[in-house]
C-alpha atoms as a printed R data frame, in Angstrom:
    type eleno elety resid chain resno       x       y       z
1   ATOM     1    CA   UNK     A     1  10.860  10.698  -2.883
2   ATOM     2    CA   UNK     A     2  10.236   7.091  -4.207
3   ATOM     3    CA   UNK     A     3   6.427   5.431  -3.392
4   ATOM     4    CA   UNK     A     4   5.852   3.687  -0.093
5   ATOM     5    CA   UNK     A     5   4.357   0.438  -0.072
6   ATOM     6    CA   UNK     A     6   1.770   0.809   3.066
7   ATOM     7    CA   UNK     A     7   1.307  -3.115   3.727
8   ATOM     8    CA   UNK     A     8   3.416  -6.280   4.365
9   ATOM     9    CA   UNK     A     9   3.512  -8.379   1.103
10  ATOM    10    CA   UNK     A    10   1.569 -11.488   1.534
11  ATOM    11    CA   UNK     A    11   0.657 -14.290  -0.797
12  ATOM    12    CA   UNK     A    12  -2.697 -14.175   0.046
13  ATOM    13    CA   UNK     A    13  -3.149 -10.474  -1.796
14  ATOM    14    CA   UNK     A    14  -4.971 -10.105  -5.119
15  ATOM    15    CA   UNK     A    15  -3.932  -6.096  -5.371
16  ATOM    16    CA   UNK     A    16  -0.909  -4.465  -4.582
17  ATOM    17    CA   UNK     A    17  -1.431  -1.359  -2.800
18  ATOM    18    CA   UNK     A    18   1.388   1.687  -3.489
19  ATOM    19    CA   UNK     A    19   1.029   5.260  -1.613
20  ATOM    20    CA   UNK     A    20   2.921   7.860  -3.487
21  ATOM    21    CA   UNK     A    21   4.870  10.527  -1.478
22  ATOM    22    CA   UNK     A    22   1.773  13.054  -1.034
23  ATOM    23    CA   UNK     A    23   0.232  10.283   0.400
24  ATOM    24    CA   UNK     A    24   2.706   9.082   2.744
25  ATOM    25    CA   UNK     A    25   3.047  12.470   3.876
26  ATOM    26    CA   UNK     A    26  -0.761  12.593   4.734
27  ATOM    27    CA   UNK     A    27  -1.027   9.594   6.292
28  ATOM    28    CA   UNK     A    28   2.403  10.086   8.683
29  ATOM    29    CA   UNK     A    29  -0.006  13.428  10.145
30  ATOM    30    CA   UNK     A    30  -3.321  11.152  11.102
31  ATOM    31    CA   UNK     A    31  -3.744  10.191  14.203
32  ATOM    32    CA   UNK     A    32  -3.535   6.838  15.540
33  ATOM    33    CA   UNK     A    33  -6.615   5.946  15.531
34  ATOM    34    CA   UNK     A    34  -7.302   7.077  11.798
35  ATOM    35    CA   UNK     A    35  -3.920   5.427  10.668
36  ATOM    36    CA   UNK     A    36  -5.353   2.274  11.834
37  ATOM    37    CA   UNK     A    37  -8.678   2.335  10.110
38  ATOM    38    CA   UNK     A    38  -6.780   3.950   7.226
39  ATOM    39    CA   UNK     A    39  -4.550   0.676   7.204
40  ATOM    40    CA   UNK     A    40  -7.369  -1.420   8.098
41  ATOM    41    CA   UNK     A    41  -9.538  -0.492   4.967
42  ATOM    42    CA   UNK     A    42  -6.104  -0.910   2.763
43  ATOM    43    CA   UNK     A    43  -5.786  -4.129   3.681
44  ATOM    44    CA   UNK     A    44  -9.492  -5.341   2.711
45  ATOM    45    CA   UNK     A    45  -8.585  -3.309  -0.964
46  ATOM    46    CA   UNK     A    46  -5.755  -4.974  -0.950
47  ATOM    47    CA   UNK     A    47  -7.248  -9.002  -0.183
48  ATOM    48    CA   UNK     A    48 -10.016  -7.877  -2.277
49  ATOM    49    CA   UNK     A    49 -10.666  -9.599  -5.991
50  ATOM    50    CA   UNK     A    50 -12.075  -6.562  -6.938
51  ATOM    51    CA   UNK     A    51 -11.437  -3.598  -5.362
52  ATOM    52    CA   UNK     A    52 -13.262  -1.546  -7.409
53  ATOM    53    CA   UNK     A    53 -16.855  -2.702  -6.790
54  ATOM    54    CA   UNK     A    54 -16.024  -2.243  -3.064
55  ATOM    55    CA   UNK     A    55 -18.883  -0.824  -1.212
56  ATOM    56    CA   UNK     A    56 -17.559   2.312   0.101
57  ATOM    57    CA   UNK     A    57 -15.533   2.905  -3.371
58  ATOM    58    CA   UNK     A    58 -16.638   5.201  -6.360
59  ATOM    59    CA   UNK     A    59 -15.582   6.117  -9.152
60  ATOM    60    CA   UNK     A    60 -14.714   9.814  -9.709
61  ATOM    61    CA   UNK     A    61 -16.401  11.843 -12.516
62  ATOM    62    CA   UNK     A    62 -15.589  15.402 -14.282
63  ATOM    63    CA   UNK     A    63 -11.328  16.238 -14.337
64  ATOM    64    CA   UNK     A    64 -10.685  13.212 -11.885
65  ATOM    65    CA   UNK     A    65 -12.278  10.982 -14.195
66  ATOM    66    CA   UNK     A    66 -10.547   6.985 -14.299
67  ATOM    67    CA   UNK     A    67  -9.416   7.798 -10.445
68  ATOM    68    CA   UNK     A    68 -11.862   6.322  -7.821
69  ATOM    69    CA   UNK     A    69 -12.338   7.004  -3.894
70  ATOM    70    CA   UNK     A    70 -12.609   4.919  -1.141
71  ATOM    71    CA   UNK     A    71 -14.834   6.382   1.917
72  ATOM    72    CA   UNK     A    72 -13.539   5.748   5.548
73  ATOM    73    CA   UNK     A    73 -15.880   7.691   7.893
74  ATOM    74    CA   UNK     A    74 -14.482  11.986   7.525
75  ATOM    75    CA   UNK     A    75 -11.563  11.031   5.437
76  ATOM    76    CA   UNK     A    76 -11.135   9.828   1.452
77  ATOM    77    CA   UNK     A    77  -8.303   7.785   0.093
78  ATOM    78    CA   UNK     A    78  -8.099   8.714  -3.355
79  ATOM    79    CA   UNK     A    79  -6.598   6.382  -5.771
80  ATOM    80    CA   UNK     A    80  -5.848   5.083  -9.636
81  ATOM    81    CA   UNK     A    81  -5.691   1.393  -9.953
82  ATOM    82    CA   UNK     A    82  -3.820   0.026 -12.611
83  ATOM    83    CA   UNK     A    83  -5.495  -3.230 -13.733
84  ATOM    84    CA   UNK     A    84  -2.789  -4.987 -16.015
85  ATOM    85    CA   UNK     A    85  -0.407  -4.634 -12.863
86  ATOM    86    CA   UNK     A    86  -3.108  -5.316 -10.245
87  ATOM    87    CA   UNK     A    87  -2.355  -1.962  -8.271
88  ATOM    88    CA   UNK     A    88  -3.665   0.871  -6.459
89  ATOM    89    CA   UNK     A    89  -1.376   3.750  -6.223
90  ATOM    90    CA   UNK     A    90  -2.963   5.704  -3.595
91  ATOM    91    CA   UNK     A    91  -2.091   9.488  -4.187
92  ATOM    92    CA   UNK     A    92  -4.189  11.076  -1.582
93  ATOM    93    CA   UNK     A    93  -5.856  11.159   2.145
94  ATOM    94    CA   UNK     A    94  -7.656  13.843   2.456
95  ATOM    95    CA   UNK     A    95 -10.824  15.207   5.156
96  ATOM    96    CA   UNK     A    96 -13.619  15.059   2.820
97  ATOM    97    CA   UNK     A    97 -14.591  18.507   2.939
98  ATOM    98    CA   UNK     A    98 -11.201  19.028   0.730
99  ATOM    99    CA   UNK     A    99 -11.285  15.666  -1.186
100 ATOM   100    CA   UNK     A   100 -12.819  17.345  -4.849
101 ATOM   101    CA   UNK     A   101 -11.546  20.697  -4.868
């Protein structure tokens, strides 16, 4: 299964946001409600000049080291941007409680 792009292409966009199939498959089983704040928060990564220093985004340490989080209430979006490309290929969306095992 190819990556899903999550959001419309606009001009506007600094980033370039890219789910890959794990993800898509995690986001198709949240509820609407979550989908929308999922999509929501995507968006401002996505108009964002630097996604990175977002607030609610960290950088991971120990074996997910290079891959950074972004925090949206229960739920994590993890994610490894590629900065020559200007992408975030978002690989998983995950309760928290199961985000760092």
């Amino acid at each position: 299964m190819k990556s899903k792009r999550l959001l419309s292409e606009r001009s506007c966009m600094s980033w370039t946001i890219e789910l890959k199939p794990s993800a898509v498959k995690s986001y198709g089983k949240l509820g609407k409600v979550e989908k929308r704040r999922v999509r929501e928060r995507l968006m401002q990564l996505e108009q964002s000049d630097d996604p990175l220093h977002h607030t609610d985004v960290k950088a991971l340490v120990g074996p997910l080291k290079g891959d950074y989080r972004l925090r949206i209430g229960g739920w994590r979006i993890l994610f490894t941007p590629n900065l020559t490309q200007k992408m975030i290929h978002v690989y998983a969306i995950i309760p928290r409680g199961d985000a760092y095992k």
